[in-house]
N, C-alpha and C positions, 0 to 999 in steps of 0.2 A: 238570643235565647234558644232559639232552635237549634242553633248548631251546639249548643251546650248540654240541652237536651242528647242530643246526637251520641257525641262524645261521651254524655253519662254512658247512656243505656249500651256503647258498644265498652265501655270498661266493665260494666257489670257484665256483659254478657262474655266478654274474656276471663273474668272472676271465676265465673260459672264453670264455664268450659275446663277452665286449668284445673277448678276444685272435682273436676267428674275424672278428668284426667289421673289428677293423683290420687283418689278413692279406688280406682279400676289398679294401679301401680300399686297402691297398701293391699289391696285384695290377693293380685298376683304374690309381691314378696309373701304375705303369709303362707301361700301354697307355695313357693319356693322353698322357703325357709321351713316348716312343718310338714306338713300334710303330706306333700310331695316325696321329702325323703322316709315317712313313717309306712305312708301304704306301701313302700316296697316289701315292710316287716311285718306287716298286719296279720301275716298267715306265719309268721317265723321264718320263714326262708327270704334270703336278701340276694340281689344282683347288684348289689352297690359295686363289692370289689369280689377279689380273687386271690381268698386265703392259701390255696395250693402252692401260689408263687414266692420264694422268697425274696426278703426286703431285697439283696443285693443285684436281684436279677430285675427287681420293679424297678431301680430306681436310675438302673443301664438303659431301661425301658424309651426306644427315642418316642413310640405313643403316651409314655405317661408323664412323660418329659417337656413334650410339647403342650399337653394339655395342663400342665403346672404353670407354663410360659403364658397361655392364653390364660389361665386365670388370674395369674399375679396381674397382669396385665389390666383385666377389666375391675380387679380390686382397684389398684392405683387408679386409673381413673377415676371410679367412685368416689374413692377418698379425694383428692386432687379438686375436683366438682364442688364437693361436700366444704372440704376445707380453704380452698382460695376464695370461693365469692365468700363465704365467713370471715375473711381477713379483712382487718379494721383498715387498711389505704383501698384496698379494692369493692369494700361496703360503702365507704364514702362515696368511692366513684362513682359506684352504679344508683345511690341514691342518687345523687348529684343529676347522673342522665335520666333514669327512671321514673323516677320522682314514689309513687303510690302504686306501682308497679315492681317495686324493688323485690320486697317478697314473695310476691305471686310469680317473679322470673325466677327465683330461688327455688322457690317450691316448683317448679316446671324442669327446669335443669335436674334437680334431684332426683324425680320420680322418671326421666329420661337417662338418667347414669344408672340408674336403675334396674329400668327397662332392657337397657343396654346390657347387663352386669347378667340379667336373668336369662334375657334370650341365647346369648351366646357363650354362657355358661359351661365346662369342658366336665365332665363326672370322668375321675379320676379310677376305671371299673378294673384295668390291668393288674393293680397293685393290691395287697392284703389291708384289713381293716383297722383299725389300731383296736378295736375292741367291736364282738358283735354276739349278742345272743343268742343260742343258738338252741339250747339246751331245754327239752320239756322241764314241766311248763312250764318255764319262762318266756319261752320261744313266742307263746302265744298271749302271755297275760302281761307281760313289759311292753309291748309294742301300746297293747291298750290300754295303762297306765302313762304312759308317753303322750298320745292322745288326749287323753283326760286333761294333764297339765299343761300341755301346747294350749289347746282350747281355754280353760283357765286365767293362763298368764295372757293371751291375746284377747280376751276379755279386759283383763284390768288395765293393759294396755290400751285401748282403747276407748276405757273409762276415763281414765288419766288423761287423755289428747281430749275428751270433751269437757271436763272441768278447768283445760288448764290455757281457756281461752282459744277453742281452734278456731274460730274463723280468723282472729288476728293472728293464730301460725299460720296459716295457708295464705294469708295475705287479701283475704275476703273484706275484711274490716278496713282493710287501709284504704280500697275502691270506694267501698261505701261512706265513709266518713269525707272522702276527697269528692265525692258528687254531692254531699251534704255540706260541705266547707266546712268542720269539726276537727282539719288537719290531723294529726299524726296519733293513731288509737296509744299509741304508750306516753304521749304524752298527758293524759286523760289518769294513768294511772299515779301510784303512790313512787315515792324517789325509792321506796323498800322492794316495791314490786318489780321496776322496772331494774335493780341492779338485781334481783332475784332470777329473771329471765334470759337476764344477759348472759348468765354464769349457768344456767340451766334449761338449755332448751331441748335437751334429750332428755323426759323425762319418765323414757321407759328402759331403764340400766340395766334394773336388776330381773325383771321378765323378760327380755329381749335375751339377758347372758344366759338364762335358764333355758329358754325354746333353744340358744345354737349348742349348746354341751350334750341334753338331756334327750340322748335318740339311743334308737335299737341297735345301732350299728356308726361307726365312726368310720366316715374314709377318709383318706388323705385330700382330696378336695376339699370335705367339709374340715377337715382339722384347720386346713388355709384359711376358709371362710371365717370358720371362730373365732383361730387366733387374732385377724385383721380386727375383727370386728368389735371383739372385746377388748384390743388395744386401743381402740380409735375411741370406743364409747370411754373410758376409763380415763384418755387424755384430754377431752373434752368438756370435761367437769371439770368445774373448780369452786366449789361451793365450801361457804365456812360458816363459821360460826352466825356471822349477824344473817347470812342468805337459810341457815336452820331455824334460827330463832324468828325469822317473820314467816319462814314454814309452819314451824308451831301455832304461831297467833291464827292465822288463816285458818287452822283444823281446827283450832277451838274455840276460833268464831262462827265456822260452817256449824259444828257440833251444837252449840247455842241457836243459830236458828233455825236448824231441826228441831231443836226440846221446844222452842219456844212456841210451835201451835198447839202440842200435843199440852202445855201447861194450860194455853186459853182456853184449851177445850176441857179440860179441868178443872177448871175456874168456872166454866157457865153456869153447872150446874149448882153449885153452893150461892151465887148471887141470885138463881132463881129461888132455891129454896129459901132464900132470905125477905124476898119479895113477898113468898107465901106467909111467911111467918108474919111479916107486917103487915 
């Protein structure tokens, strides 16, 4: 019993750890991904690239060329990461070894490809920008409108990952339920739910493709970034009809039990007054 004990409290406490780990990794990509390339524009003026130069002389460029090399590089990775332990023989596998540990190594690897992808990250600054504003006032009032939406959309993003069951995406749940002996948190769920998750576990598409297009300035490293990233999100989906239609049901059962206290509470007052009358 004690060593079971044991063994509980040190998977919880690997739970923990991995779930601080990847909250500190979503912190960072937001500032990677926003913040970070927006305050260079925040005042209108940008050092992303270097519109003086032209396209044919950037792209002779063996600095801009190399730092293309290193980012394709750490994309592929990422993806590579992202997509192999996703693959249905090598997810068997590592359930097989892992056991209740399978998604919390997913979600570890990820937030470390991550890591990986941000730290040593190449800003492509030799080369001209595909587009940058430059021009009063715009210079100054689109950078903060930028801002506004970034913030926004990683708002609802984030909305979205706590309604849409995170402790069982982070792999929290599968710990807990496997110290509890409750086996496997999807199998608890509905056969609609669970082919619904399978087919949609990115379920931040359309704010995600919005924060990487919608900046003050585009440079050729982020054009890499977006394009990867919005191919990857886009093949990743494959949701259809019956995975819409139990989407549906769920918002207008959520919507139902929200109406449904503000009805009770509506209802009080007429059976007291009914009490009075009698």
């Amino acid at each position: 019993m004690a060593s079971v004990t044991v063994r509980g409290c040190a998977l919880c406490t690997a739970a923990l750890l991995n779930f601080a780990f990847v909250f500190i990794s979503g912190a960072d990509f937001i500032r990677f991904i926003s913040f970070r390339v927006i305050y260079h524009n925040i005042t209108g003026e940008t050092t992303l690239c270097e519109d003086s130069i032209p396209w044919s002389a950037a792209l002779q460029d063996s600095t801009v060329l190399k730092s293309l090399v290193v980012d394709v590089a750490l994309l592929a990775l990422f993806t590579l990461q992202h997509s192999l332990l996703a693959w249905a023989p090598v997810k068997q596998a590592c359930q097989s070894v892992l056991g209740s540990l399978n998604r919390m190594t997913y979600c570890f690897t990820t937030a470390l490809a991550l890591q990986i992808l941000m730290n040593y990250w190449q800003p492509v600054s030799g080369a001209p920008c595909l587009w940058s504003v430059r021009h009063a006032p715009w210079s100054v009032w689109f950078p903060l409108l930028c801002f506004v939406v970034h913030f926004f959309c990683w708002a609802i993003i984030c909305s979205i990952l706590l309604m849409f069951d995170y402790p069982e995406l982070l792999g929290i749940k599968q710990v807990y339920y496997k110290c509890l002996g409750l086996g496997e948190p999807l199998s608890h769920k509905s056969p609609q739910a669970q082919r619904f998750l399978s087919h949609f576990r990115h379920p931040v598409c359309l704010e995600l493709g919005v924060v990487l297009w919608l900046l003050p300035a585009l440079s050729l490293d982020r054009l890499l970034l977006a394009l990867t990233m919005s191919a990857y999100l886009t093949l990743a989906h494959s949701l259809d009809k019956q995975d819409l239609a139990f989407l549906c049901n769920q918002l207008s059962s959520k919507v139902q039990v929200f109406n449904e206290p503000h009805r009770a509470t509506a209802a009080t007052p007429n059976r007291d007054s009914n009490h009075k009358e009698e």
